[in-house]
Backbone bond lengths (Angstrom), bond angles and torsions (degrees), N, CA, C in turn:
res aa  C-N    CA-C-N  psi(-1)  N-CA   C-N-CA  omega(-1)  CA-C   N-CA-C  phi
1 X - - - 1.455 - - 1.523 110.02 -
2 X 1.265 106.41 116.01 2.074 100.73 165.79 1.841 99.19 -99.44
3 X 1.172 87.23 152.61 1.476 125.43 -174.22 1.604 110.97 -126.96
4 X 1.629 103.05 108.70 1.301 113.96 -176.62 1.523 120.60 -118.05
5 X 1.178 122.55 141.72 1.786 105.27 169.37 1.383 116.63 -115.87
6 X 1.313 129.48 2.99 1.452 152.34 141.20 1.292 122.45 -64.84
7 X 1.582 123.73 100.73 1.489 110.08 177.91 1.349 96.30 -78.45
8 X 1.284 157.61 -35.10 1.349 159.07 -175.65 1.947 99.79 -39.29
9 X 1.298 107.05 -44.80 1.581 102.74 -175.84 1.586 104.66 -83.97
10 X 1.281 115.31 21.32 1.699 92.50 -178.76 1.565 90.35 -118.71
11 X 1.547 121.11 149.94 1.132 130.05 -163.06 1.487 107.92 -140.25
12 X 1.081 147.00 34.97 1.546 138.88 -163.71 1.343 108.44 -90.15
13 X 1.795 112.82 153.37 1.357 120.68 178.41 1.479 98.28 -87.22
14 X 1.202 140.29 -40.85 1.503 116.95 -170.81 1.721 93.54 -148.53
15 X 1.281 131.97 160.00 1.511 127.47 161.24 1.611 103.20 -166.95
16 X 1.124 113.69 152.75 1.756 116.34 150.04 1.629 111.01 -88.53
17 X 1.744 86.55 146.56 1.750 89.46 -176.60 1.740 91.32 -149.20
18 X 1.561 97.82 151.92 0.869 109.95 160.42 1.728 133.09 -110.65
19 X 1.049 143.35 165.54 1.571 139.60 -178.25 1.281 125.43 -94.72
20 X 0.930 149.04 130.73 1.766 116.83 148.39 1.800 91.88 161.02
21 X 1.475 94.29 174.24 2.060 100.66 177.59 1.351 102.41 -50.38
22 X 1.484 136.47 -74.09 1.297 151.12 -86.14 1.416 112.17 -24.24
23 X 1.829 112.10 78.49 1.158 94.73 167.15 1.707 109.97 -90.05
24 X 1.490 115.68 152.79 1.290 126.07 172.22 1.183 91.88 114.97
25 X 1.646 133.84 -61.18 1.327 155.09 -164.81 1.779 98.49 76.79
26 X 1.316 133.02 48.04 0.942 125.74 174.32 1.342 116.91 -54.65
27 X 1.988 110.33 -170.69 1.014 106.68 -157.39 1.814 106.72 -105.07
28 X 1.413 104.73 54.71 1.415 123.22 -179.09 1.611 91.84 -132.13
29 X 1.293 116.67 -62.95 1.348 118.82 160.13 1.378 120.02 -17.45
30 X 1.388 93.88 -77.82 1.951 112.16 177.26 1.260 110.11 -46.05
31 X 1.921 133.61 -35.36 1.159 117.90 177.17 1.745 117.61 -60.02
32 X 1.575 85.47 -39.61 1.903 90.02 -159.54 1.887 102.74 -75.60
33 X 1.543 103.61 -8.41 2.058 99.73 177.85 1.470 88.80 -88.85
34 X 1.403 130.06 -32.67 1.287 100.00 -145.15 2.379 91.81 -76.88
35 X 1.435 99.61 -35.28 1.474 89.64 -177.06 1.376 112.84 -72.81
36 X 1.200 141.99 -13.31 1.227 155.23 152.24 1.799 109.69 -34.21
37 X 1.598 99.98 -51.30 1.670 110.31 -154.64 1.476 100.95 -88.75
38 X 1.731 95.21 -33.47 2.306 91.13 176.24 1.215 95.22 -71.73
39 X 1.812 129.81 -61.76 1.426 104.20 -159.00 1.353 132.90 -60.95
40 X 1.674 109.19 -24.00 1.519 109.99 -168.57 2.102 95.81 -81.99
41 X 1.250 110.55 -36.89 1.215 87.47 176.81 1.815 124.46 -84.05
42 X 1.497 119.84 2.90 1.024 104.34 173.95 1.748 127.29 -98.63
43 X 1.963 92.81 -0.27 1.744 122.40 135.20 1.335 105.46 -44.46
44 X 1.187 128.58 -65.95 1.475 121.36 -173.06 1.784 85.31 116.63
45 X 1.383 128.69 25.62 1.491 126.53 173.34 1.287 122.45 -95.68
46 X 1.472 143.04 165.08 1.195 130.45 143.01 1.993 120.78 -51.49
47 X 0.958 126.73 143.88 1.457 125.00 153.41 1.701 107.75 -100.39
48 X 1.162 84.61 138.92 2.034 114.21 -173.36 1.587 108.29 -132.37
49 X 1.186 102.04 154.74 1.497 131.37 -171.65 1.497 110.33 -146.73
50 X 1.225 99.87 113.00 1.419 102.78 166.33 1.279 121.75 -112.99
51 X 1.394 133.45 126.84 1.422 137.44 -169.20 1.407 114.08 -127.03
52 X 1.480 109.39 -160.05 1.553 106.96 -166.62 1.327 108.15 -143.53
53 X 1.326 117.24 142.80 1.914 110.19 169.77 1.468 93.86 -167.46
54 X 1.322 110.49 115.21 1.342 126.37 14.11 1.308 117.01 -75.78
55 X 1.177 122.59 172.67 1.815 135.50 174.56 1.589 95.05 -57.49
56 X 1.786 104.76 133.36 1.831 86.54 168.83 1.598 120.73 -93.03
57 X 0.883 98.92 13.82 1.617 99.30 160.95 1.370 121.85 -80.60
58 X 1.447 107.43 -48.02 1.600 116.74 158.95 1.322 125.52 -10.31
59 X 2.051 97.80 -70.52 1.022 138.32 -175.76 1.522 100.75 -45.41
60 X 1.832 102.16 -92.43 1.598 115.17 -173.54 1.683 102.11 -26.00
61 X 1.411 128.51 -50.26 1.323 125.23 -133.25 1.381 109.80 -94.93
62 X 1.665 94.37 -0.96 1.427 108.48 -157.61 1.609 126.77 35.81
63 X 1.253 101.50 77.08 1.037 124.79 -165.03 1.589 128.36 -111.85
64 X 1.419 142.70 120.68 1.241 106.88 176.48 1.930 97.64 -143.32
65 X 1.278 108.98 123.92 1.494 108.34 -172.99 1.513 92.77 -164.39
66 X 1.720 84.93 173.57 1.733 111.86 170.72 1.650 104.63 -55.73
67 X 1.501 127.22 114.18 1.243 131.03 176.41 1.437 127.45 -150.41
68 X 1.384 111.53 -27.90 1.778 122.67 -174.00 1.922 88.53 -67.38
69 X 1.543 95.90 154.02 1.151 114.16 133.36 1.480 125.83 -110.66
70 X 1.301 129.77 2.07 1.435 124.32 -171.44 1.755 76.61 -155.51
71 X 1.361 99.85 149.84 1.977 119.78 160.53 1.305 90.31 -73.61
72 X 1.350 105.78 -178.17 1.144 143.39 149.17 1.861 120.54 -40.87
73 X 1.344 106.19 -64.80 1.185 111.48 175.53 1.500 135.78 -85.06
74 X 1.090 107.30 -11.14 1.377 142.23 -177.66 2.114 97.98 -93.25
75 X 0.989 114.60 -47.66 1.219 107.72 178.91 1.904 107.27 -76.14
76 X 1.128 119.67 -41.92 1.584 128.42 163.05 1.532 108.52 -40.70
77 X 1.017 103.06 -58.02 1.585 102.08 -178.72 1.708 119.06 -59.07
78 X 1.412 107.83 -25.24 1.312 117.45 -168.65 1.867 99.78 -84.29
79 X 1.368 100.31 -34.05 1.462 92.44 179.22 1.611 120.57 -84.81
80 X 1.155 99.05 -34.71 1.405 115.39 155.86 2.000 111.98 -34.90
81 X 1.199 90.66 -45.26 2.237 92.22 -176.82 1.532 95.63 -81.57
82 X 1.477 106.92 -9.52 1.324 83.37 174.10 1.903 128.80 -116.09
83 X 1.273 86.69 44.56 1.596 98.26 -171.56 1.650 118.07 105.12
84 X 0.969 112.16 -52.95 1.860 121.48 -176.22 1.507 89.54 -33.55
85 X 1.417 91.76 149.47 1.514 116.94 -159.62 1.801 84.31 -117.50
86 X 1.674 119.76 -55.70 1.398 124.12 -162.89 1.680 115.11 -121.90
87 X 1.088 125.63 105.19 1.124 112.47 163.35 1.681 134.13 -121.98
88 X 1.488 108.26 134.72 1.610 103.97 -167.14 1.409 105.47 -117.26
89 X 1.330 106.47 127.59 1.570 105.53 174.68 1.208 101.39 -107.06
90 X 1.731 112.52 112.94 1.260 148.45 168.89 1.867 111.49 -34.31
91 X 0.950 154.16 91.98 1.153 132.57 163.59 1.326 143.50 -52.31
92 X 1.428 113.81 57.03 1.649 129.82 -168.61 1.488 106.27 -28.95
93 X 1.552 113.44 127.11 1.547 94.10 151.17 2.193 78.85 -151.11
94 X 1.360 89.07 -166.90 1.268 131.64 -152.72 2.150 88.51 -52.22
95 X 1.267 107.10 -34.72 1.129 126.83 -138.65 1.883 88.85 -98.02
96 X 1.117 93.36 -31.92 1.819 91.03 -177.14 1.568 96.80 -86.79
97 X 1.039 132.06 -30.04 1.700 128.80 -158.80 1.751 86.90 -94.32
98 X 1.250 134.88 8.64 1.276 138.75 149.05 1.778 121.58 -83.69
99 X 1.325 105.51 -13.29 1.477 108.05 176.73 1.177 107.63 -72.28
100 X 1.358 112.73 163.92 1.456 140.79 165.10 1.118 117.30 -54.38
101 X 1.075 144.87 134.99 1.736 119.11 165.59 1.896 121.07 -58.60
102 X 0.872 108.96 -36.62 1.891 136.96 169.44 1.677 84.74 -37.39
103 X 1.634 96.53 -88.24 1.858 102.36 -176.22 1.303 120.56 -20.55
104 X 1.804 107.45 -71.03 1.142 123.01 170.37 1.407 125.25 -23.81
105 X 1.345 96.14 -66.54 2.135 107.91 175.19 1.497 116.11 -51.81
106 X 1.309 88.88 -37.04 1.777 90.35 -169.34 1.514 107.51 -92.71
107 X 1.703 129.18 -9.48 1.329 102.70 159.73 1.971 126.88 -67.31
108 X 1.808 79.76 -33.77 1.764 108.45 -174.84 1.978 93.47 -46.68
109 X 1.200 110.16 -59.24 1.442 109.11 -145.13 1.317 111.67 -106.33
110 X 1.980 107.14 19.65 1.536 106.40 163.76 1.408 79.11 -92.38
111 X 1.099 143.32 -58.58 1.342 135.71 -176.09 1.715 147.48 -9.76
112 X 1.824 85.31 -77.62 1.768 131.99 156.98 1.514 107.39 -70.23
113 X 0.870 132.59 -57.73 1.805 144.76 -170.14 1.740 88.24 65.01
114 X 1.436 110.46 54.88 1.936 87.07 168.32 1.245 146.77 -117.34
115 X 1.192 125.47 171.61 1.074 119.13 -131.96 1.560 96.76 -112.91
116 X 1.200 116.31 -32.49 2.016 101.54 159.24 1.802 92.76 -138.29
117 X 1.801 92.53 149.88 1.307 91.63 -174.69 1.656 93.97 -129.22
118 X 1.521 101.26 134.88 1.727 106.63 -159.90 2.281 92.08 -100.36
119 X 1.066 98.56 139.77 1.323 125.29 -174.16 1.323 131.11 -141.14
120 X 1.328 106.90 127.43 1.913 117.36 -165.67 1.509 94.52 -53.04
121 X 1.567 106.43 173.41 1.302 125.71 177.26 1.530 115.63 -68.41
122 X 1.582 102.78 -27.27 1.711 97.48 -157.66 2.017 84.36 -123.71
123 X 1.589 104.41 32.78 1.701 86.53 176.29 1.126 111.63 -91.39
124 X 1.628 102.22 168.06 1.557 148.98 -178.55 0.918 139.69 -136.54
125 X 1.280 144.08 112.06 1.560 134.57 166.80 1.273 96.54 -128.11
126 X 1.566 89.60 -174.00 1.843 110.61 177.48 1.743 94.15 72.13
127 X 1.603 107.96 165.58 1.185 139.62 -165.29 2.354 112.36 -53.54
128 X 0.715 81.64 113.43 1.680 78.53 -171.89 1.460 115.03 68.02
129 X 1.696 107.98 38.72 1.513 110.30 -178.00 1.733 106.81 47.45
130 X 1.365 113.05 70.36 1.595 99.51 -176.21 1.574 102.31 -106.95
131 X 0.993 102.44 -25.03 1.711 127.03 -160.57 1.814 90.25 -65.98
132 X 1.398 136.69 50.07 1.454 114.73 174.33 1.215 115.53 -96.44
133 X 1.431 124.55 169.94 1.426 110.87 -170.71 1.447 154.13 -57.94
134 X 1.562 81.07 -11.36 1.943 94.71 160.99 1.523 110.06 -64.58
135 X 1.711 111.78 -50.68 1.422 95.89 177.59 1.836 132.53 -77.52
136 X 1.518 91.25 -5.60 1.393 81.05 -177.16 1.556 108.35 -82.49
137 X 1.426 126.40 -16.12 1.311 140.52 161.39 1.434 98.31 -48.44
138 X 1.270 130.62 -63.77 1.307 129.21 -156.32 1.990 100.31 -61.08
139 X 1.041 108.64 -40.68 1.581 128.53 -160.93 1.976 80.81 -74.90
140 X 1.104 114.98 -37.42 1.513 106.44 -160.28 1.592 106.02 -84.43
141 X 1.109 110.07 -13.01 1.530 103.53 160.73 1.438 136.63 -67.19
142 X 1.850 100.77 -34.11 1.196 105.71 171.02 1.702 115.71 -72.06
143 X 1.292 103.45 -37.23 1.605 102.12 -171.19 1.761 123.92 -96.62
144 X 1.840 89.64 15.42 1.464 114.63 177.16 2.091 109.56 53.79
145 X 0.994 119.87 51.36 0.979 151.59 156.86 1.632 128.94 -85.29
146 X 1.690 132.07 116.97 1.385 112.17 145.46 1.061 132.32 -111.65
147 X 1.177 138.96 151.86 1.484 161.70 -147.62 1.609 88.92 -106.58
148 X 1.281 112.46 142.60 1.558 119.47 -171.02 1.608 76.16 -161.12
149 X 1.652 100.71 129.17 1.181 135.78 -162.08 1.901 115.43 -100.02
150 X 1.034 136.67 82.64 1.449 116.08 -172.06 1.252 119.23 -67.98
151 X 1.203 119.95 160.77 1.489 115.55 166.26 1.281 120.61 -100.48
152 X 1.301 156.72 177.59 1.720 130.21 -161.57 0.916 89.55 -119.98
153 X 1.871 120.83 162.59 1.468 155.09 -178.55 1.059 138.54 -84.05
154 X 1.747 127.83 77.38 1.142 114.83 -141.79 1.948 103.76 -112.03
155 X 1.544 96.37 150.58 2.042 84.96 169.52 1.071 91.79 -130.94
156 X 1.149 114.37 167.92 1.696 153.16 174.23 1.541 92.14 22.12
157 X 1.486 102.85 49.30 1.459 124.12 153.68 1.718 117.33 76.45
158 X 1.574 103.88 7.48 1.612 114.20 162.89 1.269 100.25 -104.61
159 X 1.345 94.15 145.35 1.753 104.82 164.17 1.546 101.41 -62.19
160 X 1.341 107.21 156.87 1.455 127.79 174.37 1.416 120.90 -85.99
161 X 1.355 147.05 90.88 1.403 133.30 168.96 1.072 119.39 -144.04
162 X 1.133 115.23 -179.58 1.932 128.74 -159.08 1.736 96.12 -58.04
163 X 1.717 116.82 -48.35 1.048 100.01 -149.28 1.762 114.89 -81.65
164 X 1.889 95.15 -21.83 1.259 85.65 164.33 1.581 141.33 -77.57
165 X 1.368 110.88 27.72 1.349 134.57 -172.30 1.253 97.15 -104.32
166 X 1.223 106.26 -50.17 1.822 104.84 -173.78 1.315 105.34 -76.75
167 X 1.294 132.12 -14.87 1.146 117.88 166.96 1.629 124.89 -89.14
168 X 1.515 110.15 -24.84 1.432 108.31 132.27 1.646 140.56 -21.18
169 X 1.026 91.73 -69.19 1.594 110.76 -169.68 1.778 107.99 -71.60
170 X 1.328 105.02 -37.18 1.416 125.81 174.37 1.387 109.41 -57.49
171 X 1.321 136.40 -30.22 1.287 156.50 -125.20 1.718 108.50 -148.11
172 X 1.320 93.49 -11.66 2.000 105.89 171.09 1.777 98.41 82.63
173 X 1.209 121.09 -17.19 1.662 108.66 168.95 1.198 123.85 -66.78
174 X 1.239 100.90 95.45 1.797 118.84 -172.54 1.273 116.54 -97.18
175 X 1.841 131.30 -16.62 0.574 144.46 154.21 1.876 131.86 -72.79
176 X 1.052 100.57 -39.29 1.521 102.59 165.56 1.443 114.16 -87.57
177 X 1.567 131.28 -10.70 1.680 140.57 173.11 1.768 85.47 -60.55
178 X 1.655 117.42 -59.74 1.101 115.77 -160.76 1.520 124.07 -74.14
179 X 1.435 105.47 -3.63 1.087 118.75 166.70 1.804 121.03 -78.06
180 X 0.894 98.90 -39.83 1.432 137.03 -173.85 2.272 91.61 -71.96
181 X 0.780 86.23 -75.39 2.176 86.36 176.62 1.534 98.24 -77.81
182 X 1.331 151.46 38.32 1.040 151.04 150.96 2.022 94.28 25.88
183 X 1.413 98.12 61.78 1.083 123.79 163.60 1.759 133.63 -177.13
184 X 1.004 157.27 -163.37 1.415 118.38 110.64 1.313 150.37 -83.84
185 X 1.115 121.64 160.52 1.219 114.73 161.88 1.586 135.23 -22.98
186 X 1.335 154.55 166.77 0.795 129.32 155.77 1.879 99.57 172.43
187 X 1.277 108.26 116.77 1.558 133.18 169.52 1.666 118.51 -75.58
188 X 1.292 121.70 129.32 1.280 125.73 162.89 1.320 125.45 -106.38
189 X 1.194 129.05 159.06 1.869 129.74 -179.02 1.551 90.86 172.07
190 X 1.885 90.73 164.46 0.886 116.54 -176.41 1.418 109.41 -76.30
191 X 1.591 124.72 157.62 1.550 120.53 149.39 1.067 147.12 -81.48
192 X 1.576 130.90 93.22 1.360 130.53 -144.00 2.195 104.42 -112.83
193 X 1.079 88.28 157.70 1.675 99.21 174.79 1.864 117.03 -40.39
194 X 0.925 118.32 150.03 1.382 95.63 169.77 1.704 88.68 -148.17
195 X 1.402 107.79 -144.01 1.365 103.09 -161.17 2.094 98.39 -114.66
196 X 1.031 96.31 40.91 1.896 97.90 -178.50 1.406 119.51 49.19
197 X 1.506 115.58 2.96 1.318 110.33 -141.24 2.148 84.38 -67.85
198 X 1.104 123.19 -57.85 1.250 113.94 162.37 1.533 126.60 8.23
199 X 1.601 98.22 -74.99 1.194 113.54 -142.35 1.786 102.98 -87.04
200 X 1.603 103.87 2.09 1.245 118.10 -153.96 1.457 93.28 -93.88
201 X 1.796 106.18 -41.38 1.515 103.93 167.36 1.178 118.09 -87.04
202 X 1.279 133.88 31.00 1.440 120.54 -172.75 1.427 138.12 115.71
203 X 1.291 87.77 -27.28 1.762 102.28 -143.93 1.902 85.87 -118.94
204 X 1.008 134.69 51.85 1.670 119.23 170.24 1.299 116.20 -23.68
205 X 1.338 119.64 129.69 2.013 116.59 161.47 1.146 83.33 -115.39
206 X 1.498 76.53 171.44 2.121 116.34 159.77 1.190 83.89 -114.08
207 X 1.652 106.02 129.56 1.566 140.10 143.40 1.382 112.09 -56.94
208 X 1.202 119.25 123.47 1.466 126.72 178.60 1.205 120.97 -107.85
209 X 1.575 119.87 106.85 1.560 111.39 176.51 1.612 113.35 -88.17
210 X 0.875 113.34 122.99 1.408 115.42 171.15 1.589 123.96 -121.05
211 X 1.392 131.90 135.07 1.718 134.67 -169.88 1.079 87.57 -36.71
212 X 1.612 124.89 155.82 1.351 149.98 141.25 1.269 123.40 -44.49
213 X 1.690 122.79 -19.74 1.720 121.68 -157.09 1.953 85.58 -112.34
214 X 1.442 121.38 -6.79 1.444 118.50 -176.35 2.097 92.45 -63.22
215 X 0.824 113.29 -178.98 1.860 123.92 -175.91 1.756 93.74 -89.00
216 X 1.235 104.58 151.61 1.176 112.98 140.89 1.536 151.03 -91.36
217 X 1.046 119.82 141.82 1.106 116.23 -146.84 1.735 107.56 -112.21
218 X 1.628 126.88 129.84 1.215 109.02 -177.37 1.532 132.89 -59.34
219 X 1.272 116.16 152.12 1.393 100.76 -169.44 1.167 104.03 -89.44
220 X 2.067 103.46 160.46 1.648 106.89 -171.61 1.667 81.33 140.60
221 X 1.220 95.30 169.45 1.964 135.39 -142.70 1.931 86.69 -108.44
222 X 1.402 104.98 91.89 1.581 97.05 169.27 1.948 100.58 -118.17
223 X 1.191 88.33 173.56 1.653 107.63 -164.85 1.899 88.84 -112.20
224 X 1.472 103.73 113.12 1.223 128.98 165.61 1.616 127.39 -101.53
225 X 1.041 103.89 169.19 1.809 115.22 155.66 1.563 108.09 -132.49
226 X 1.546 92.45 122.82 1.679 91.34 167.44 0.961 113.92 -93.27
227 X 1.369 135.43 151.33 1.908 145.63 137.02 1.423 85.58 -100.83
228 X 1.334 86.37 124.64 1.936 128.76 151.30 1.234 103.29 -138.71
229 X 1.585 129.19 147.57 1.330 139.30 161.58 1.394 106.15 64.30
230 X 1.616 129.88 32.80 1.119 110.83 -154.78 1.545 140.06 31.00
231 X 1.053 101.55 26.32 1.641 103.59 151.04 1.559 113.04 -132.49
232 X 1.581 105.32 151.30 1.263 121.00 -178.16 1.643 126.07 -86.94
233 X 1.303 121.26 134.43 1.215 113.61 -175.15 1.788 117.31 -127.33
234 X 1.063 151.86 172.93 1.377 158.79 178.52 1.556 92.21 -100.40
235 X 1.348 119.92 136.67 1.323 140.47 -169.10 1.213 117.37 -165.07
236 X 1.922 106.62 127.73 1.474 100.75 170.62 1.779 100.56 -112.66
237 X 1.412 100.04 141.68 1.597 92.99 -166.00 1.873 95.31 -132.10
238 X 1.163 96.35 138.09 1.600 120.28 -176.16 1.351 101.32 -89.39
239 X 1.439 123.98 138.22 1.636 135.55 142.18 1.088 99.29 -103.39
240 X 0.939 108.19 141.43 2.074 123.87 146.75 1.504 93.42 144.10
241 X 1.756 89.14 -162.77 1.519 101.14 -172.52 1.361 115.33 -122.13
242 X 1.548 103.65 62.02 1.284 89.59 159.60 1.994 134.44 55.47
243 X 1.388 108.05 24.61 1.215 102.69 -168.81 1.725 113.56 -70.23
244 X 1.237 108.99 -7.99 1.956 98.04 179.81 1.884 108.77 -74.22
245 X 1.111 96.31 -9.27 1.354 105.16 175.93 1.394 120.51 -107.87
246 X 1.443 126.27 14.38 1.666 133.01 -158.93 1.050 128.95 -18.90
247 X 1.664 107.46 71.97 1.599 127.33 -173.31 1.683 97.64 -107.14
248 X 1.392 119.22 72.20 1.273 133.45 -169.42 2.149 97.16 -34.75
249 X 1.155 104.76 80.17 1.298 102.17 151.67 1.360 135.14 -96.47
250 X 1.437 92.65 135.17 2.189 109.77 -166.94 1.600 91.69 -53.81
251 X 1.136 131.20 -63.46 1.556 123.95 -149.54 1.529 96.60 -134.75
252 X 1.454 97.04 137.53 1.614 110.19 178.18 1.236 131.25 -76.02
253 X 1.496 96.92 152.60 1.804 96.13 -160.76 1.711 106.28 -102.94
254 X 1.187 108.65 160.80 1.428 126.76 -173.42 1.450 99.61 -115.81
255 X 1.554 118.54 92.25 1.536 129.59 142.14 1.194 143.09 -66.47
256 X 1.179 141.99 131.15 1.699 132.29 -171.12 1.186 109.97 -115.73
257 X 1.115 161.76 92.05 1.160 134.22 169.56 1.238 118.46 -63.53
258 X 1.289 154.36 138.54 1.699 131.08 173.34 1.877 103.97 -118.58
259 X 1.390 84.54 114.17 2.010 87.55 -171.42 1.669 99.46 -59.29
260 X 1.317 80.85 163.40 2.005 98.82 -166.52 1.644 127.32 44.23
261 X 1.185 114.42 18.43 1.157 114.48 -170.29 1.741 101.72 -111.34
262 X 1.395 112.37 165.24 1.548 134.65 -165.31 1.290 122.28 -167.74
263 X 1.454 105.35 113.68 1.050 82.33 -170.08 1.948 87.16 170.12
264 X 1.833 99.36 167.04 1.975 92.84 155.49 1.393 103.68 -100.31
265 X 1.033 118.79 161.81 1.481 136.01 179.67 1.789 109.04 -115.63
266 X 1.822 116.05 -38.64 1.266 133.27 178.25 2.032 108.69 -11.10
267 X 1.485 78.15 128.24 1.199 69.25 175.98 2.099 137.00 97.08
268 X 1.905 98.78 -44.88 1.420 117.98 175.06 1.145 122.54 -66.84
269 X 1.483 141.60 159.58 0.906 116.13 -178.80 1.779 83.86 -112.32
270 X 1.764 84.46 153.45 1.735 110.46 -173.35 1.326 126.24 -112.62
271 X 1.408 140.85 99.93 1.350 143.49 165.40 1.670 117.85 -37.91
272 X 0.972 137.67 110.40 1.823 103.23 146.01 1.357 114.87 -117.38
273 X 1.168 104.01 153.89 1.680 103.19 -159.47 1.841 82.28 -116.77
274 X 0.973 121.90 139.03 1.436 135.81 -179.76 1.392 114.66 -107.33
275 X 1.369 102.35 123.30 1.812 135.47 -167.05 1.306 126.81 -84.67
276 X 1.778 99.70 -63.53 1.357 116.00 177.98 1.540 107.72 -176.17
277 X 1.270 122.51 156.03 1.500 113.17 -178.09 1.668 105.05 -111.01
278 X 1.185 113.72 141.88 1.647 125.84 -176.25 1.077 104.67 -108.77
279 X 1.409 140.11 42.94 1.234 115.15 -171.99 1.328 130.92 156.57
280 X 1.246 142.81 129.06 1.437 129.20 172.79 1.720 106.39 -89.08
281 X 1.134 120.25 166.97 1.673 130.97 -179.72 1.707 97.91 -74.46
282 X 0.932 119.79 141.98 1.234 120.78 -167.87 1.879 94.92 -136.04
283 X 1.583 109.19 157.31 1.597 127.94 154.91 1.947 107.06 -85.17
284 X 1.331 108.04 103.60 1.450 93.67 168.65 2.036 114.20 -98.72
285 X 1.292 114.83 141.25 1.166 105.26 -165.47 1.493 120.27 -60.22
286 X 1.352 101.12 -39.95 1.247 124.87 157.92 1.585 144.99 -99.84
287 X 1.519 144.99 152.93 1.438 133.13 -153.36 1.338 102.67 -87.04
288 X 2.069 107.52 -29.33 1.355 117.41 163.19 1.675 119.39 -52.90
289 X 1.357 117.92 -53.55 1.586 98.41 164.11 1.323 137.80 -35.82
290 X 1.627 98.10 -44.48 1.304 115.86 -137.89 1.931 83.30 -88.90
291 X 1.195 128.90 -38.66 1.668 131.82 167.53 1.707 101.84 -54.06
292 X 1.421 126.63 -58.71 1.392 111.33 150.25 1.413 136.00 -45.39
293 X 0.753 130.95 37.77 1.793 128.08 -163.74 1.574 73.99 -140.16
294 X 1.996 104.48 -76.61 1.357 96.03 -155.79 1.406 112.95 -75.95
295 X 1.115 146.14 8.76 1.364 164.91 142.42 2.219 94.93 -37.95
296 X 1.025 96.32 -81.86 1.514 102.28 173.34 1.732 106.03 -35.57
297 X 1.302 105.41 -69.51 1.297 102.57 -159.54 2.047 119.00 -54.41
298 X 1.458 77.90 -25.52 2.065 96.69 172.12 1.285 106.65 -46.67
299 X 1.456 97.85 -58.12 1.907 115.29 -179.12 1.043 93.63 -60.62
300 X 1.428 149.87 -90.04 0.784 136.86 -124.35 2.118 126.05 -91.87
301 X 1.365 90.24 4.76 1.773 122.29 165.77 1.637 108.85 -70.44
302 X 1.751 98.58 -57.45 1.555 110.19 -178.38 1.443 113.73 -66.59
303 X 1.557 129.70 -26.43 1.008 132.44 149.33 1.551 129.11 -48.29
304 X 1.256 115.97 -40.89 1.219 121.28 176.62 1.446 107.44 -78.06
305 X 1.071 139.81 -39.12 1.386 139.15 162.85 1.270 140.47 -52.65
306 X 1.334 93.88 -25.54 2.002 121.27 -175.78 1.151 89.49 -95.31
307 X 1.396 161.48 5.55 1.275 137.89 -172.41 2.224 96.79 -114.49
C-alpha cells in the first residue's frame, strides 16, 4: 500500500476508488473496502481510497477538538490490511469545501483516471454538499466513470458509523466501540515523566501522551493490553484526574499500569488496546482505600485474561 498526502504525486492510468472519512475504518467501512478490493482487482486494477484530515466537518464548523478515532496514518495502515493498493489523505481545509463538485472530480480523476467510483448512501461533496449522486452520475458520463452506490451497515438494528463510536467511547462503552470497529479500540502516545505519584503507592504507570485531536475517552479504570518495544503486556490503565489527591487537573491523564513488568518506558512509544472498563474514577477518602481499589482491580484484570 502507498500512502500519499499530495494528489499532484499520484499518477495512475486507470483504478477504482472510493471517497469518504473512514475514520476508525469500522466494520461498515470494511464491508464497502473489502468489495471495492475483489472487484477492482479482479478488473486487474489498483483499489484507492481517498480520505480527508482534517475531518471536513471540523473544517466547515471551524472546529478544533478531541474527535479522531484513527490518525491519519494509523487509519492508512488499516486499509492497507485490507487490500487498498492507494491511499491519499486529502488535506481538507476551508478552501476545498469551497469547490465545485465538477472541480473537485476533475482534480480526483486527472489523478486516479477511474473508472467506477464507490460512494456512501448519504454522500456529498463539492460546495453546499451539491456533488450527490445524481450529479456525480451526470459528471461520470463525461469522464466515463460509474458511480456505484452503497447501501449502509447496520447491527442490532442501528446503522453503523464513526460517530456512533465516538459516542460510545465518549460514554465509557469500550466494549461495544470494539464491536462496532470489528476490533478494539486502541490509542497510541508517547511515554512521558509524570509525577511518581503511582509508583509512590506501589503501583508504577507509564504516562501517556497522546495528540489532542485523538477522542476522548470517559474517565474510569479499564483493563488494557499494552505493546511497547514490541512486546505485549496485561495493563490496568486509569483516565481521569486523579480526584483522591485534588490536584485540580485541566485535562485527564492516561495511566497504565502494566502487571509484572519493570522497567523505564520514558520516552517509547505506547499502544493500549482496550478490553473492558471496571470502573468509574472515584474520590477515595483515604490512599489506603484507594491501594485497595487498585489491588482489586489487579485481580480482577488477571481474571479477565486467564479466562
Amino acid at each position: 500500500m502507498q500512502h500519499f498526502h499530495d494528489l499532484e504525486k499520484i499518477k495512475l492510468e486507470q483504478s477504482w476508488v472510493t471517497i469518504g472519512s473512514f475514520d476508525g475504518v469500522h466494520i461498515g467501512h470494511q464491508q464497502i473496502i473489502h468489495a471495492l478490493v475483489e472487484g477492482a482487482h479482479k478488473a486487474g486494477l489498483p483499489a484507492a481510497v481517498i480520505t480527508f484530515h482534517p475531518h471536513p466537518q471540523l473544517v466547515i464548523n471551524e472546529e478544533s477538538r478531541s474527535y479522531y478515532l484513527t490518525r491519519p496514518e494509523k487509519r492508512a495502515q488499516l486499509l492497507g490490511d485490507l487490500g487498498v493498493d492507494f491511499v491519499l489523505t486529502y488535506p481538507f481545509s476551508l478552501e476545498t469545501s469551497r469547490m465545485s463538485a465538477r472541480e473537485f472530480i476533475t482534480q480526483l480523476h486527472d489523478g486516479f483516471q477511474f473508472l467506477e467510483l464507490w460512494i456512501g448512501y448519504d454522500f456529498a461533496l463539492g460546495k453546499d454538499r451539491e456533488g450527490t449522486p445524481t450529479l456525480l452520475r451526470e459528471i461520470g458520463l463525461e469522464f466515463e466513470y460509474k458511480v456505484h452506490e452503497i447501501t449502509p451497515f447496520s447491527l442490532d438494528g442501528k446503522l453503523v458509523s464513526s460517530s456512533r463510536i465516538r459516542k460510545n467511547i465518549r460514554e465509557g462503552e469500550i466494549k461495544e466501540a470494539g464491536k462496532l470497529l470489528g476490533r478494539p479500540f486502541e490509542i497510541a502516545g508517547k511515554v512521558v515523566q509524570g509525577e511518581n505519584r503511582g509508583k509512590s503507592l506501589g503501583f508504577p504507570t507509564s504516562n501517556l501522551e497522546v495528540p489532542l485531536e485523538i477522542i476522548d475517552i470517559k474517565p474510569g479504570v479499564y483493563v488494557c493490553k499494552a505493546i511497547v518495544k514490541d512486546q505485549i503486556w496485561s495493563a490496568v490503565t486509569n483516565i481521569g484526574f486523579r480526584p483522591t489527591f485534588n490536584e485540580g487537573l485541566e485535562f485527564p491523564r492516561i495511566e497504565a499500569h502494566l502487571l509484572d513488568f519493570s522497567g523505564d518506558l520514558y520516552g517509547e512509544e505506547l499502544n493500549l488496546i482496550f478490553i473492558d472498563r471496571l470502573r468509574d474514577e472515584r474520590k477515595f477518602s483515604t490512599v489506603g482505600e484507594l491501594t485497595n481499589q487498585i489491588n482489586k482491580d489487579i485481580e480482577l484484570t488477571r481474571r479477565i485474561f486467564a479466562r
